[in-house]
Every structure is written in C-alpha cells, then in structure tokens.
C-alpha angles and dihedrals in degrees: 000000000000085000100044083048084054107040089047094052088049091048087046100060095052097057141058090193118091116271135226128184117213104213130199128259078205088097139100096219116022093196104072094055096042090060083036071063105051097037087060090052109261103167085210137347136227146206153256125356120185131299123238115244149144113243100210142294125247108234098197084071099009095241127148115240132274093052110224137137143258125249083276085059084222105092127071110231136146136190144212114291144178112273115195147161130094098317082074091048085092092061099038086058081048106051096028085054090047081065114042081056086058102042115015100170090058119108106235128184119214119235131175133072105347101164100144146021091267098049086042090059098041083071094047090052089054090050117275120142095193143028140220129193132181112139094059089047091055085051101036107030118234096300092079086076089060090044090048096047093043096053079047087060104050086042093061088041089050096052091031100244115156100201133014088247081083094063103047114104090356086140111034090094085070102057115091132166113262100259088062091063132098105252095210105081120259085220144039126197121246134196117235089206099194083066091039100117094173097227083141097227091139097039088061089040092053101035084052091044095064111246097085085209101148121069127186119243135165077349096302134102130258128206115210098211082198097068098022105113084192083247087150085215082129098054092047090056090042110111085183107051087233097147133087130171123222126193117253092222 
C-alpha cells in the first residue's frame, strides 16, 4: 500500500487530467491498496490489470513458454507474464466488486475478459461505471464494441432501465461472505431421462467427486436427492444436456 500511496501522489503531481490507477489482482487483499490509491489521490480506479502467470512449458526441451532468450541471446529462457481474456473475468468480478463494497462512492472502471454484453453488465452490477476492453477487440475487431453496446441496450429495453446507473452495484447486495450461507443446497440435479444417453459420465464425475449421488438403471442415471450437494459437476461432464437443477425449496 505505502508504495501505490507513493507512486499515485507522484503521478499526480505531474498531471492536470484525471487520473485513474490501474491496480493488481497479484495481491492477497484488494482493499488496502485500493484506499493506498485514493489517499495518494488517485480521481478512479480501475481493474484489473493482468495476472502473472506462466503460459506453459514445453516438455519436449524443458523450456517455459514463451521461448525466448537471455541478454547473451544463447540461452533459451522465459519469464512470468499477464495472462488475460475471459477466463480472468471471474477474478476481475471479484476484485472490482471487493471495491465497490469498500468504497462505494469511488468511480471504478471494469477491466478482464469483456467480451460480450453480458459479461459487460455483470461488472456494472459489481460497481463499475465504466468499462474497458482490449483482449476481445484483438480477437473481434472494433465492431465488438458495437455488438457489446447494442445487446446493452436491448437488455435495459427489455427490463425496462432508463440509464445504466441503474445497473451499477445492482448486485453487490447479494454478495455475502460464505458463513453467511445455507449449507443445504439451494438445488438439486435432476435427469431428463428421454436425453439420458448413459454414457455414465456423471455417474464417474460424481462417484470421483466424492458424494457417490447417480446411480445407473434400465441404462439411465439416477440422481439420489438425498446425497445430491447441487456441485453441477454432473451437468459439466453431461454430452447430452441431460441434466437440470430444481430448487429444494
């Protein structure tokens, strides 16, 4: 926190725009930079920047990926990198929506793995008040920005909201920490036996998962409610899409 305090008040003094700070999911607790951040200034944050990561090695040399070479250009070496994209999107909810708890008056921008209008307005609904995209442009072109703001705007007909202030935080009421949870599950999985194919894909995922709950008869799967904990492993490992949840209450 001491160093993002610092680095913001010297960036501060060296500009008359607004400034935002782009913080790091790399942290254990998002919150005390993010105030480091606004102590030193800082007129919005944002976030959230990449996470480090390494892509991959390649087993046949033993060389982390991406391949490239030291200050002697001989040797093969790689380093850490940010990885992005939508599978991030997860952890930028997460931290943008840490945040907006903290601080709600403070502008954030949303950043990580908008690459549609749904996953545009699931960090509005955590609190950002803007977004930024690049990943899905580099993929897309330009013209996902007109697909993404489009789809926006049928949302908000559709569910009759006049402005996206409307949107922002909408959510975050929802979000709780998990001992404040029921711990009976809200939903159980059901077979839809006419798509049951019985290939036993479920029965494998939730025998190995530990709760043993799907059982094979006639050559299609049966789901003990009694045992089900509502996971949805089954329904991840389902070809068929023969699987539907129904609330227990």
């Amino acid at each position: 926190p001491a160093i993002v305090d610092q680095v913001t008040r010297a960036a501060k003094k060296r500009t008359h725009l607004p400034l935002f700070v782009n913080l790091t999911p790399n942290v254990t607790d998002i919150v005390p930079i993010a105030q480091a951040a606004m102590k030193g200034g800082a007129d919005a944050l944002s976030a959230i920047n990449t996470i480090e990561s390494l892509i991959g090695i390649d087993v046949e040399t033993a060389t982390p990926l991406p391949i490239a070479y030291g200050m002697d250009r001989k040797e093969q070496l790689s380093t850490y990198g940010g990885f992005c994209g939508p599978a991030v999107r997860p952890v930028g909810l997460r931290v943008v929506s840490q945040i907006a708890k903290a601080f709600p008056d403070m502008p954030i921008s949303g950043i990580g793995g908008i690459d549609s209008w749904t996953s545009a307005v699931e960090y509005l609904m955590v609190g950002a008040r803007t977004l930024q995209i690049c990943t899905a442009v580099m993929w897309h072109g330009f013209s996902i920005i007109r697909t993404i703001t489009d789809g926006i705007t049928k949302f908000m007909e559709r569910k009759g909201y006049e402005t996206l202030e409307e949107l922002v935080g909408l959510a975050l009421p929802k979000i709780t920490t998990w001992t404040a949870l029921s711990k009976l599950p809200p939903v159980i999985a059901k077979v839809i036996n006419e798509k049951c194919t019985g290939c036993k894909n479920c029965v494998i995922a939730c025998a190995d998962g530990g709760f043993v709950a799907i059982q094979m008869r006639d050559g299609v799967a049966v789901i003990n409610p009694e045992k089900c904990d509502g996971c949805g492993l089954c329904a991840v490992v389902c070809d068929s899409e023969a699987i539907e949840f129904i609330h227990t209450k």
